[in-house]
C-alpha positions as CSV (number, residue, x, y, z in Angstrom):
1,X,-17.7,-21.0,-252.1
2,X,-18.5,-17.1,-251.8
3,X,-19.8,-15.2,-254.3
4,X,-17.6,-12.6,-255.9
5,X,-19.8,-10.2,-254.5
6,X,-19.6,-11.5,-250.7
7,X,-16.1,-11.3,-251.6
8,X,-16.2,-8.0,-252.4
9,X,-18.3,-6.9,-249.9
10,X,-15.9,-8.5,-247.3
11,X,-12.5,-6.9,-248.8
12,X,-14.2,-3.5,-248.2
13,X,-15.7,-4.3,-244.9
14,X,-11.7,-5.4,-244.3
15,X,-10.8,-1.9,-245.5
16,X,-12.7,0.1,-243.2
17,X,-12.1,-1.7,-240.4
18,X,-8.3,-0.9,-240.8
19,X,-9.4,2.2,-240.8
20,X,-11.2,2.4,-237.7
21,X,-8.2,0.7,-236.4
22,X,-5.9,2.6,-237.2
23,X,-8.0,6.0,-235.9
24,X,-8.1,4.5,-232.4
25,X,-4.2,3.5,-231.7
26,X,-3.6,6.6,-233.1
27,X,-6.3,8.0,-230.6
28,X,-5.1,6.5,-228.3
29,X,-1.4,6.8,-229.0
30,X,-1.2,3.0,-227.5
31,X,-2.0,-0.1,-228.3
32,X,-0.6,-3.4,-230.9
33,X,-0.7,-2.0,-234.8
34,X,1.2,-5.0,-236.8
35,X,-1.0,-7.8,-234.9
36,X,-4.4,-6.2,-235.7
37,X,-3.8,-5.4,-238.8
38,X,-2.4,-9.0,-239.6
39,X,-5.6,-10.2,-237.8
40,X,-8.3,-8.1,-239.1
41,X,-9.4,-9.9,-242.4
42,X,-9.7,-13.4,-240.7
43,X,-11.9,-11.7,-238.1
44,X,-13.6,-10.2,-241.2
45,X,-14.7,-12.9,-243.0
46,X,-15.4,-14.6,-239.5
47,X,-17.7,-11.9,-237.7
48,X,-19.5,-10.6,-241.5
49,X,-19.7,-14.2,-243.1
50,X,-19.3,-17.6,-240.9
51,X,-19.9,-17.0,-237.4
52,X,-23.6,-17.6,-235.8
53,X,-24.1,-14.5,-233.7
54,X,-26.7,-11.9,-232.2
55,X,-25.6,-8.6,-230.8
56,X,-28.7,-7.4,-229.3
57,X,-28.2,-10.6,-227.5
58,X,-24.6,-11.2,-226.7
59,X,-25.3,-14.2,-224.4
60,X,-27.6,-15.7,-226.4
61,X,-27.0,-19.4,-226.1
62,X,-26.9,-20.8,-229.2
63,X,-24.2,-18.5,-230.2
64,X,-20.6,-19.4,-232.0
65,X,-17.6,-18.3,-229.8
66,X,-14.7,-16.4,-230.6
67,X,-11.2,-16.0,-228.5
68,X,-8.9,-13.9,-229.0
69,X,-6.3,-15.8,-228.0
70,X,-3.6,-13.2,-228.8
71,X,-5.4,-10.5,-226.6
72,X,-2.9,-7.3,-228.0
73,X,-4.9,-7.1,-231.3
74,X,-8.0,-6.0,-229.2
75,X,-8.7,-3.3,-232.0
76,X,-9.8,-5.6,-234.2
77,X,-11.9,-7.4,-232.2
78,X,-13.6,-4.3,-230.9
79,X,-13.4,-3.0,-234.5
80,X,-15.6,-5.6,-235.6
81,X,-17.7,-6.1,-232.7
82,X,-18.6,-2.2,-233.1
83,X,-19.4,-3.0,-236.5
84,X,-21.4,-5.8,-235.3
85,X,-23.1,-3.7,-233.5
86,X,-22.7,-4.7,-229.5
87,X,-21.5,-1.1,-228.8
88,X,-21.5,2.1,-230.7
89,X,-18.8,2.8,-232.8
90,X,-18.2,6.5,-231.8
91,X,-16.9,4.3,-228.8
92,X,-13.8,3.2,-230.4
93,X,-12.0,6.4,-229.8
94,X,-12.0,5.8,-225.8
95,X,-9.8,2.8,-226.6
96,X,-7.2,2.5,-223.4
97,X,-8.5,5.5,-221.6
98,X,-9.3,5.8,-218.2
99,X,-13.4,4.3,-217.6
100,X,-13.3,3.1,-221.4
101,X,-14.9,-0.2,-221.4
102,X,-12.4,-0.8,-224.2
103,X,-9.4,-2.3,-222.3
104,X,-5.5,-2.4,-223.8
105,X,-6.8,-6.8,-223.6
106,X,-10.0,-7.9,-223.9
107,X,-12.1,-8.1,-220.6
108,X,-15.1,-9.9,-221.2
109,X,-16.5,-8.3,-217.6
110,X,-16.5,-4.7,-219.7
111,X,-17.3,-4.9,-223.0
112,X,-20.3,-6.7,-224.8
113,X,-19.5,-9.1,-227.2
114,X,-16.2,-10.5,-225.5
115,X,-16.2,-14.3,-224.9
116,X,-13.5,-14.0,-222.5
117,X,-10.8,-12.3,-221.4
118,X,-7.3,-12.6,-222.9
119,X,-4.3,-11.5,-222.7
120,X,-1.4,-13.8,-221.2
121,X,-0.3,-15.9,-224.3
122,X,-1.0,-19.3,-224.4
123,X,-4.2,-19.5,-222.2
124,X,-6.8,-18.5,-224.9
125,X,-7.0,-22.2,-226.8
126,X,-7.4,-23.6,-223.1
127,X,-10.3,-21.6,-222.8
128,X,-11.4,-22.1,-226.1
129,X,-11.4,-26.1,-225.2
130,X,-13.4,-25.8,-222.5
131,X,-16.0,-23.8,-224.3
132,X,-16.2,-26.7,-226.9
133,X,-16.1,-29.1,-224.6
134,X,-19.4,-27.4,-222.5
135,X,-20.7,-26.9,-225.6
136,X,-20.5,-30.3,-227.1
137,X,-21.6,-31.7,-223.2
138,X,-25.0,-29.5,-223.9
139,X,-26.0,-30.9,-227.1
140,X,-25.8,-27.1,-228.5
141,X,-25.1,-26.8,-232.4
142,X,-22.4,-24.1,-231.8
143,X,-19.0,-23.7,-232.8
144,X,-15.5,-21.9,-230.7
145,X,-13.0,-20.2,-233.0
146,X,-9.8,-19.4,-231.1
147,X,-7.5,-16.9,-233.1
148,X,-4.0,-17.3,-231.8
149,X,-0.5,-15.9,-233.2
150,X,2.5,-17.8,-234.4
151,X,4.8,-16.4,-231.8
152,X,2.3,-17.7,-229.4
153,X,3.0,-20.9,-230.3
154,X,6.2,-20.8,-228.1
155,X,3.8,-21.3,-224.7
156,X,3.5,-25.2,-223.8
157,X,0.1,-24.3,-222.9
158,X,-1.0,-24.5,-226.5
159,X,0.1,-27.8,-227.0
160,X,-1.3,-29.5,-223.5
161,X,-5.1,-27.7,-225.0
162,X,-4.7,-29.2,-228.4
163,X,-3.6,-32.3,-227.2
164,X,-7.0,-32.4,-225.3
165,X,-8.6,-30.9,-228.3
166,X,-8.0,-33.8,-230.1
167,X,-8.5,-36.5,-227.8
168,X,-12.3,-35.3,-226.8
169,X,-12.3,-34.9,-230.6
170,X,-14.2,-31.2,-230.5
171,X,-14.9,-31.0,-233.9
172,X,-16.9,-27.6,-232.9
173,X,-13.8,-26.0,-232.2
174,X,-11.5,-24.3,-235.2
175,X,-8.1,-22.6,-234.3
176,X,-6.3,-20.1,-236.6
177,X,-3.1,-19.2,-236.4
178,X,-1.7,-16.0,-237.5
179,X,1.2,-16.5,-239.0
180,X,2.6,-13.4,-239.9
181,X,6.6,-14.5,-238.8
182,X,7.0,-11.7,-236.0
183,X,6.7,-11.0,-232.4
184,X,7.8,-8.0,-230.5
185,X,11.4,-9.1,-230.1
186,X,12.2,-10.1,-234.3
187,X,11.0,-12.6,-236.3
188,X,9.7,-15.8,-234.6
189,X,11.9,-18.3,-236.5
190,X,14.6,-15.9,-234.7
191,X,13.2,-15.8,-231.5
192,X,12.4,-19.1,-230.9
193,X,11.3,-21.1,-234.0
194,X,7.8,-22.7,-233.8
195,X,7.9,-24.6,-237.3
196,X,6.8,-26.7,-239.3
197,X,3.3,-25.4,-237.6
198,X,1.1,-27.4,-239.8
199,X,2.9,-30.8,-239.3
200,X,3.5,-30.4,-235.5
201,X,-0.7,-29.5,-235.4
202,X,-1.1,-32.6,-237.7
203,X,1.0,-34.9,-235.1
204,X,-1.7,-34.2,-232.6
205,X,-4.4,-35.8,-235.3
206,X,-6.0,-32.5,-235.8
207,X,-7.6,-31.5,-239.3
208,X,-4.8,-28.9,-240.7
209,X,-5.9,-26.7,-243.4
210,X,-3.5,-24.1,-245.0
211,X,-4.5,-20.7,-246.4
212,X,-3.6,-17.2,-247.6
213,X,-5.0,-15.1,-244.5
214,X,-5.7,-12.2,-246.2
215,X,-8.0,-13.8,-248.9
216,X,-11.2,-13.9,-247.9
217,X,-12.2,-16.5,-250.4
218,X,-9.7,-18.9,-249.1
219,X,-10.6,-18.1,-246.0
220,X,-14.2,-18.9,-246.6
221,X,-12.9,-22.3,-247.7
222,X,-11.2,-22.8,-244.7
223,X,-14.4,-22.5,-243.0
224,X,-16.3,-24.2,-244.5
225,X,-14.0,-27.6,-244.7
226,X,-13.6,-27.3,-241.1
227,X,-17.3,-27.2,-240.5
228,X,-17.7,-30.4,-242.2
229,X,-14.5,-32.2,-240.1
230,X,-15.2,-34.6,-237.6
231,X,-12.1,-33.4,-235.8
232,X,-10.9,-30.2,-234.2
233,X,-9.3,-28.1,-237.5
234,X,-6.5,-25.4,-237.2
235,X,-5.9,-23.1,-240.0
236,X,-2.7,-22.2,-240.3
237,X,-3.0,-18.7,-242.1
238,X,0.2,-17.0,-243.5
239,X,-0.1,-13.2,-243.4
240,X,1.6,-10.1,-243.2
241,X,2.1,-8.3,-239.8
242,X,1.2,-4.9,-240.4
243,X,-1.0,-5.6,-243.5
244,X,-2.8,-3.1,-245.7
245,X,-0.5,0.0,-245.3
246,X,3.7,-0.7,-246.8
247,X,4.7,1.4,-244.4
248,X,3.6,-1.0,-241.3
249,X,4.4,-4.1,-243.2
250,X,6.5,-6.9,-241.6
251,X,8.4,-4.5,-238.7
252,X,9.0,-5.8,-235.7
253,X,8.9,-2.4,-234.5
254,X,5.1,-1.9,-235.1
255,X,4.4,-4.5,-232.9
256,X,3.3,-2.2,-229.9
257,X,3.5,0.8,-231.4
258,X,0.4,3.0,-232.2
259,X,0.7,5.2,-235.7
260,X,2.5,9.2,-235.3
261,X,-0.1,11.3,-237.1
262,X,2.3,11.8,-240.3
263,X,2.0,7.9,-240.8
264,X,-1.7,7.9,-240.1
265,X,-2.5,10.1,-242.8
266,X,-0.5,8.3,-244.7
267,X,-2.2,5.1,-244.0
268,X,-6.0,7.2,-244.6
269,X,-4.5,7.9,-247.9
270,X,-3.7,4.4,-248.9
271,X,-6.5,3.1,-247.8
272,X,-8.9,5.9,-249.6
273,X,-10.2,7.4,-246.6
């Protein structure tokens, strides 16, 4: 369980990083605002608390992975992995440009830090699998986490990887889904409904866990049960697309769009910038 000072320390790490993300999709007047934003304080607690990782040595073997399965929230995977320290930070505001190693997707040929690259829904857990297979074939104590989105769960892809998930029983490999109930065309259950997502993850005998995504001490939790599993564990964490600023909050709309400059001071504001 984390102390109510990791906890602390976490929540604010989660602020700032919506900050930074904010300031480069506005930047860059491109880019996924609802999905990163959703995303950002599972890759919190991830990145600053549970994962094993080194970045003055980014291929470092003994390493934990992480996918990005749903590649459009790139700004908080480069958020943190600025953070992290893999790049400097004052490189966030090239995000999208021309040269930038900072792609609209992640491309793990450009920036440091990136496992793979991602982009077209669905393939990220396939990837993910055959990390934990390669890792689990190498005797290496090292575990994949694959973040995917709930609208993502529409690709058959997902389904054929956890299937294999589960029968080459990785337990070194935890998926989390973001549920946060959109996608860029409405809400999923609209679109094209992909529950009851912890009882059709549980059909496929993997270990389901079910959390608040934006509380870091149930997220911690999460963690640290799957750690212990001896089977493959998705955490299906319910969230808010947009998160953190009312304004962005579960619309559709802010799926792809980056914030006008009235609604990012607005956002600094609220988040005490």
């Amino acid at each position: 369980m984390l102390s109510e000072q990791a906890v602390q320390k976490l929540e604010q790490t989660a602020r700032e990083l919506r900050v930074d993300i904010l300031k480069m999709l506005h930047q860059s007047q491109s880019g996924h605002t609802g999905g990163s934003l959703s995303a950002i304080d599972i890759m919190t607690v991830l990145f600053f608390q549970q994962m094993k990782h080194d970045a003055s040595r980014p291929d470092w073997a003994e390493r934990d992975r992480f996918v990005l399965s749903k590649g459009h929230a790139a700004p908080a995977l480069y958020a943190c992995l600025a953070r992290a320290g893999y790049f400097p930070k004052e490189d966030l505001a090239t995000l999208r440009q021309l040269g930038s190693h900072l792609q609209g997707h992640p491309d793990m040929r450009k920036t440091p830090g990136v496992e793979v690259c991602t982009g077209s829904l669905g393939q990220g857990l396939s990837q993910a699998v055959g990390l934990a297979m390669a890792n689990k074939v190498a005797g290496r104590d090292t575990r994949v986490y694959a973040l995917l989105g709930d609208g993502e769960l529409q690709e058959g892809q997902i389904w054929e990887a956890t299937m294999s998930a589960a029968h080459y029983g990785l337990s070194n490999l935890c998926i989390v889904v973001d549920c946060n109930g959109l996608q860029i065309d409405g809400f999923t259950e609209d679109v094209m409904n992909v529950g009851p997502v912890a009882a059709k993850f549980a059909a496929f005998n993997m270990h389901v866990i079910e959390a608040d995504g934006h509380d870091v001490a149930s997220l911690g939790q999460a963690f640290a049960a799957a750690e212990v599993s001896d089977r493959p564990t998705v955490i299906v964490a319910k969230t808010v697309k947009g998160k953190g600023v009312s304004i962005f909050e579960n619309k559709a709309k802010y799926h792809g769009v980056a914030p006008s400059d009235e609604e990012l001071q607005v956002a600094l504001q609220v988040l005490g910038a």
